[in-house]
N, C-alpha and C positions, 0 to 999 in steps of 0.2 A: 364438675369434678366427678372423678370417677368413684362411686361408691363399692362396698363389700358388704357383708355380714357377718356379724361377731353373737357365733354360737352360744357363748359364755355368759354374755349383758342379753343378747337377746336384742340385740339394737344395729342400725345400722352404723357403720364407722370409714374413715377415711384409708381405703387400701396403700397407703404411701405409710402409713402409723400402723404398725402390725401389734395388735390386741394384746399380744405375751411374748414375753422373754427368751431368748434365743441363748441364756446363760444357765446354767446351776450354781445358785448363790450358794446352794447349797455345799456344793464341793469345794470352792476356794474358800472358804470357816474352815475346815478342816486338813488344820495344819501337821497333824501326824502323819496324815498320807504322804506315802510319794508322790513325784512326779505322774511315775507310769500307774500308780493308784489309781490318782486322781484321771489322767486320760481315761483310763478305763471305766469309772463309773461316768465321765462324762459323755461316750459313748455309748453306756446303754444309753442311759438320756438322750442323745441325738436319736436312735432308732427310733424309742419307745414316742419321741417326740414326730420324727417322721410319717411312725406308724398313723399317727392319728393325722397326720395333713393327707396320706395318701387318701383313707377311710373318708373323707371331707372332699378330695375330688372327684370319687367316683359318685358319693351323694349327688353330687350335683350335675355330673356326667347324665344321672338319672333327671333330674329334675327339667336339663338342657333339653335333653333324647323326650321327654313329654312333652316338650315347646316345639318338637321338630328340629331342631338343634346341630343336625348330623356330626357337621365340621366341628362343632365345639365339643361333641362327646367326645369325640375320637383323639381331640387336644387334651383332652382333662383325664382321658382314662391314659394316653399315653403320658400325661406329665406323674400321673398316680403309680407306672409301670416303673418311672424313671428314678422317682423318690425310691420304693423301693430296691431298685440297683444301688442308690448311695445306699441304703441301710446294708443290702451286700458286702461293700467294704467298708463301713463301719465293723461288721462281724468280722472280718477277713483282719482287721488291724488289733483286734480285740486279740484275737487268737493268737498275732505277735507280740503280745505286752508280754 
């Protein structure tokens, strides 16, 4: 089975079982928001969440690129370029709320 590492525990874990939550519990509780409220604070949360998985491939890009790694840097810095492109229109839909 293919394993990962889980920053957080500090432990290793099953890459098919992702360590954290891809939701804000936090914003569907709060039922005075709008609609278009609530997407909007859901999208910082998506960036601010992005932000830190790109920050997490390029760590590792590093750690690859010390193993000799080449092909894998160059996958992980580009999957880290790509993340932030969605955080791009994330911003982009923010500004049309």
């Amino acid at each position: 089975m293919i394993t990962g590492f889980c920053w957080k525990k500090n432990r290793a874990l099953d890459t098919m079982n992702h360590d954290h939550h891809h939701e804000d519990k936090r914003v569907e509780g709060q039922s005075k928001l709008s609609e278009g409220e609530k997407l909007g604070k859901l999208l910082e949360y998506w960036i601010k969440h992005n932000e830190e998985h790109a920050k997490t491939y390029l760590e590792w890009a590093k750690k690859a690129d010390g193993e000799g790694l080449k092909d894998v840097v160059s996958l992980l810095e580009e999957a880290s370029e790509l993340t932030m492109s969605v955080n791009r229109l994330f911003e982009k839909a923010i500004e049309g709320l």
